[in-house]
C-alpha positions in Angstrom: -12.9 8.5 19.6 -14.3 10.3 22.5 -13.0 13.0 24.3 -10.0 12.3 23.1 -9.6 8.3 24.8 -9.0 5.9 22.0 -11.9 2.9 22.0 -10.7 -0.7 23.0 -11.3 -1.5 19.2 -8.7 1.3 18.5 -5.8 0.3 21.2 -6.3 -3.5 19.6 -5.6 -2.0 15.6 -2.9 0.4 17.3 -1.3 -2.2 19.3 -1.9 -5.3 16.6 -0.3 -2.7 14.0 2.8 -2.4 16.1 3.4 -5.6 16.8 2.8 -7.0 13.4 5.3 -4.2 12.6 7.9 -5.5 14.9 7.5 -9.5 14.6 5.9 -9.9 11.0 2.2 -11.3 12.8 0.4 -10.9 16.1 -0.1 -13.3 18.4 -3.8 -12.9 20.4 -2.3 -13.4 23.5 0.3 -11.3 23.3 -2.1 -8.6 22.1 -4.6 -9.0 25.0 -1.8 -8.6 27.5 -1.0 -5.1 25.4 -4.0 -3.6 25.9 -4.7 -5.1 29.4 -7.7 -8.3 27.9 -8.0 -11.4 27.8 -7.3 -12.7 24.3 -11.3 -14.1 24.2 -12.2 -10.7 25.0 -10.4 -9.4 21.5 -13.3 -11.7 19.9 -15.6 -9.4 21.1 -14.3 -6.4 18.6 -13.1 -9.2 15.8 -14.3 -12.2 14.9 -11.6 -13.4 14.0 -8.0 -12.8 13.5 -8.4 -12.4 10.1 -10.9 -9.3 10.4 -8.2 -8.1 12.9 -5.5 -8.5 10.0 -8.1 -7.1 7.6 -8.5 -3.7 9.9 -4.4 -4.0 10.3 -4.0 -3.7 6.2 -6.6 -0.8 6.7 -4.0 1.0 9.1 -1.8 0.2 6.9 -3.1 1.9 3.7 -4.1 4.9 5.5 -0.6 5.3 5.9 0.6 4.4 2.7 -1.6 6.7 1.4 -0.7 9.8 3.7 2.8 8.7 2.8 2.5 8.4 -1.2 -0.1 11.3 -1.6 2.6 14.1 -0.1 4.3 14.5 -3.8 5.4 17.8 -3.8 6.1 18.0 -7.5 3.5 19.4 -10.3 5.3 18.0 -13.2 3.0 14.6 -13.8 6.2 12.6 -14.9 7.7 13.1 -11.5 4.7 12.7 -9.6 4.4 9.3 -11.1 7.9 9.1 -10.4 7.3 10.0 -6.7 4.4 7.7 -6.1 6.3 4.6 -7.9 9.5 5.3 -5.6 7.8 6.0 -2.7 5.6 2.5 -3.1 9.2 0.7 -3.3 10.2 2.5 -0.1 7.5 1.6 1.2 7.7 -1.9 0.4 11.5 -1.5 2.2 10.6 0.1 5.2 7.7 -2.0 6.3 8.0 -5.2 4.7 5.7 -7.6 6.8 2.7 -4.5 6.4 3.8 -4.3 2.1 3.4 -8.3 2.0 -0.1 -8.2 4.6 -1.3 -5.5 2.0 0.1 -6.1 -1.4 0.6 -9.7 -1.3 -1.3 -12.0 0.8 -4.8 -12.5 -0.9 -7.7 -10.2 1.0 -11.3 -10.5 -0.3 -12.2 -7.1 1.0 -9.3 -5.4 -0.8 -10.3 -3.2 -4.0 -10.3 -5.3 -7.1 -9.1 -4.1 -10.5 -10.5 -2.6 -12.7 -14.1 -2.3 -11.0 -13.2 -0.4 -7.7 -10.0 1.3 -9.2 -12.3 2.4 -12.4 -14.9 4.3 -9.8 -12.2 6.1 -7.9 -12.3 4.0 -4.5 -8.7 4.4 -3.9 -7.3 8.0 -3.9 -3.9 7.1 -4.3 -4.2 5.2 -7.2 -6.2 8.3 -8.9 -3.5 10.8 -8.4 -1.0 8.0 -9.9 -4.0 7.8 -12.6 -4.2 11.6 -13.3 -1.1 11.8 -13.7 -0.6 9.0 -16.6 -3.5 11.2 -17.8 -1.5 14.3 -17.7 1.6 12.3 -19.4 -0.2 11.5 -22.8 0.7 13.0 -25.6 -2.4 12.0 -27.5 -4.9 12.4 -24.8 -6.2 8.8 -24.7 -9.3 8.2 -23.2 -10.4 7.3 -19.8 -10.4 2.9 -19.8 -6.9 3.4 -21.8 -5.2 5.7 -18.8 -7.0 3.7 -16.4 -5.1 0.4 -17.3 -2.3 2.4 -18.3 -1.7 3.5 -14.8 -2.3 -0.3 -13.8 0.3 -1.3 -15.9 3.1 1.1 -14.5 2.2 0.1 -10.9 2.0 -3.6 -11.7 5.4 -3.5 -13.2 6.5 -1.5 -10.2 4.6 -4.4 -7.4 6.5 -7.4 -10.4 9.7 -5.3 -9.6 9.8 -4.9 -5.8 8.7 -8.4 -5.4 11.6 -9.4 -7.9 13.6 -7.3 -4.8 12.2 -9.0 -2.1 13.2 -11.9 -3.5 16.5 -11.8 -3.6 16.5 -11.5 -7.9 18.7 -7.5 -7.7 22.3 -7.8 -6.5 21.3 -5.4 -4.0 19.3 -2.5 -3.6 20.9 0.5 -5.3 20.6 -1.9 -8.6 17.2 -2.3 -7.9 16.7 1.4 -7.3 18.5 1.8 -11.0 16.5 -0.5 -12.6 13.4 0.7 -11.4 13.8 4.0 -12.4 14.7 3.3 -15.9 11.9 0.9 -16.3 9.7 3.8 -14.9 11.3 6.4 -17.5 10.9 3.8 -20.2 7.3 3.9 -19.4 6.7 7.0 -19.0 8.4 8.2 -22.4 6.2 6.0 -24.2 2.9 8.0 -23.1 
């Protein structure tokens, strides 16, 4: 950005972000007439729709991360609390964005345990340290590392259990959650 006037590229992830927000996907022409171009002209900053989605997701986790990374607590059990419950929430407060970024396959998202391992997604490190800080033995760093995956895959199994209609509604879900979080938790 310059001098403060958002580029064309910018306006299109703003408005593409918005209105996948609203409708649950963006339609081109729809999005040209938002920013004031022709729907060919959006070609010019993506080549396709799908790098549009891609740099959508990419909004998206900035977010997310903004969002989850505001734990207040220094307790590690309740930070991995915190993080947990705030992916659900997440999850419930922008479903169509949770499915485009948690769901739907991406080849440029970060792949376990390669990216994860070499600290390419903040978010997941603080959920990380924080299983780290929870061990009673100390285990070592491949051990905490799947560790953490395995508390926010059961989280991801759990919210899409959610989504699906599988809770009787949501404060069960919330219940459930939380115990299966505590359950993990107490056996670091």
């Amino acid at each position: 950005m310059v001098n403060g006037v958002k580029s064309t590229r910018d306006r299109i992830i703003e408005a593409a972000y918005s209105q996948f927000e609203r409708t649950g996907d963006v339609s081109m022409r729809k999005l040209g007439d938002s920013v004031g171009v022709t729907a060919t002209a959006l070609y010019h900053h993506f080549k396709d729709k799908k790098q549009l989605m891609d740099a959508v997701a990419e909004r998206g986790f900035s977010n997310f991360d903004s969002r989850l990374r505001s734990v207040r607590s220094t307790d590690p059990a309740a930070i991995v609390r915190e993080i947990l419950e705030g992916y659900s929430q997440f999850a419930a407060d922008h479903p169509s964005l949770f499915g485009l970024m948690f769901v739907e396959p991406r080849p440029v998202a970060r792949k376990f345990p390669y990216d994860f391992a070499r600290h390419r997604s903040a978010l997941f490190n603080l959920l990380w340290k924080a299983v780290v800080d929870c061990m009673e033995y100390g285990g070592d760093q491949e051990e905490s590392l799947y560790l953490a995956h395995d508390v926010w895959a059961m989280t991801h199994g759990h919210i899409l259990l959610w989504r699906a209609g599988r809770f009787s509604d949501e404060m069960s879900f919330r219940e459930v959650l939380g115990q299966s979080i505590d359950r993990f938790i107490d056996t670091l």
